[in-house]
C-alpha positions as CSV (number, residue, x, y, z in Angstrom):
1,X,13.5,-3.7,15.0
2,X,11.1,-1.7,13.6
3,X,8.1,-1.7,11.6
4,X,7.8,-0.8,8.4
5,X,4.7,0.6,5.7
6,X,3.9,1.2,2.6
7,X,2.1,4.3,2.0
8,X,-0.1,4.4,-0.9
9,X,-2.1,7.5,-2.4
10,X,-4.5,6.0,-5.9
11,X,-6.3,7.4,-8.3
12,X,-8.9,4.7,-9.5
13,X,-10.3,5.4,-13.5
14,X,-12.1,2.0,-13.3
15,X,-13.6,0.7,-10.8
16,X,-14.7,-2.5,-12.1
17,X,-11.3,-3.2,-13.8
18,X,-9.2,-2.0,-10.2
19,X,-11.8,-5.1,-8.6
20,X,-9.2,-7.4,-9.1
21,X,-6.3,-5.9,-8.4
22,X,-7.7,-5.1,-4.9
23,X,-9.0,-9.1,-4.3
24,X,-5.6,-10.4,-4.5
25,X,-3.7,-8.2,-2.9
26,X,-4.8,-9.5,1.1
27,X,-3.2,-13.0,0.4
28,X,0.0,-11.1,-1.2
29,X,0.4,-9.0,2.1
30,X,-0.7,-11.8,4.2
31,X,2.3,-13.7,3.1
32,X,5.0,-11.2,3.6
33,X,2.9,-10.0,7.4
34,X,1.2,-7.0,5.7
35,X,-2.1,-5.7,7.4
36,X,-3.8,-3.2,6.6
37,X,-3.4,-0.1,8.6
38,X,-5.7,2.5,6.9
39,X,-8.0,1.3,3.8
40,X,-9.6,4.1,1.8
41,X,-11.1,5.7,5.0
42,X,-12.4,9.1,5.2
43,X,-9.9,11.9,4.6
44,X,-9.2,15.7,4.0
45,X,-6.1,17.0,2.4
46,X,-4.9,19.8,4.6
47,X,-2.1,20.6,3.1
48,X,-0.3,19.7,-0.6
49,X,-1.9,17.4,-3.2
50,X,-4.1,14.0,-2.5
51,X,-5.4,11.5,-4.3
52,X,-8.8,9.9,-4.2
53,X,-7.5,7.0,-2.0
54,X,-5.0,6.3,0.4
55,X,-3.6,3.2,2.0
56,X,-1.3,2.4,5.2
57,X,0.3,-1.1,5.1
58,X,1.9,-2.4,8.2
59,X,4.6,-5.1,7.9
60,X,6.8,-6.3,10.3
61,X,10.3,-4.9,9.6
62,X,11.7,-2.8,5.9
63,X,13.2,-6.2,4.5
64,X,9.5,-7.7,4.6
65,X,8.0,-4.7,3.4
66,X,10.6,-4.3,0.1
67,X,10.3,-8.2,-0.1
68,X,6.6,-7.9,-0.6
69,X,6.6,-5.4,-3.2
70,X,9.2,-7.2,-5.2
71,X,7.5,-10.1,-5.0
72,X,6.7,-12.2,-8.4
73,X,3.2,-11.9,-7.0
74,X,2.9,-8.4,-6.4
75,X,5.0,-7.6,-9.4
76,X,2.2,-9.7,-11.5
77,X,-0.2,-7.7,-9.6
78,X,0.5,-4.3,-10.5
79,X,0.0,-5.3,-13.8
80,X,-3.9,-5.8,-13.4
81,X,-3.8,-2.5,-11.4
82,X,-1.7,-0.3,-14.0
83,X,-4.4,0.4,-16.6
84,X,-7.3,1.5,-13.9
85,X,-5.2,3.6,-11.4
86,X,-2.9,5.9,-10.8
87,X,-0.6,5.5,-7.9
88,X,2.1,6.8,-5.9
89,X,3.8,4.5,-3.4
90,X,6.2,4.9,-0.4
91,X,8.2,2.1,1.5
92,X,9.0,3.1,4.8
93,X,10.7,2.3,8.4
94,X,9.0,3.2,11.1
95,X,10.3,5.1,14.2
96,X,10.7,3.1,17.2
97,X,12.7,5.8,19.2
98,X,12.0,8.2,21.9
99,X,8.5,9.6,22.0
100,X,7.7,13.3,23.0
């Protein structure tokens, strides 16, 4: 079965306020098997729009990944993010086919 991620691109207006947000959010994932994959790292859009952030969470299969974000937790969560960020989130299976 494969993996699957959720793939995040954020906008932060407010630091301090987003400070929250981003402390609970490792015992949320933790819970559902979520690590982080990429965390804010160094980046360059080469093609398209970005955003100021970006964020790769691994989770062991789709059903853990959806069950995470619709989570009472996460759904409480989002709540404390919504008024310092903007973001733009992806839930997806990973490929465990064939590889070049």
């Amino acid at each position: 079965m494969p993996k699957a991620y959720w793939i995040a691109r954020v906008d932060v207006s407010s630091e301090e306020g987003y400070k929250a947000y981003a402390a609970a959010n490792p015992a949320i994932f933790r819970k559902f098997g979520g690590r982080f994959i990429v965390r804010a790292g160094r980046f360059e859009a080469v093609e398209g729009s970005s955003r100021s952030r970006n964020v790769v969470i691994e989770f062991p299969d789709y059903e853990s990944a959806m069950a995470c974000y619709r989570s009472p937790e996460y759904q409480e969560n989002i709540k404390v993010r919504a008024p310092h960020s903007v973001a733009d989130l992806v839930i997806i299976e990973g490929y465990d086919g064939p590889q070049p």
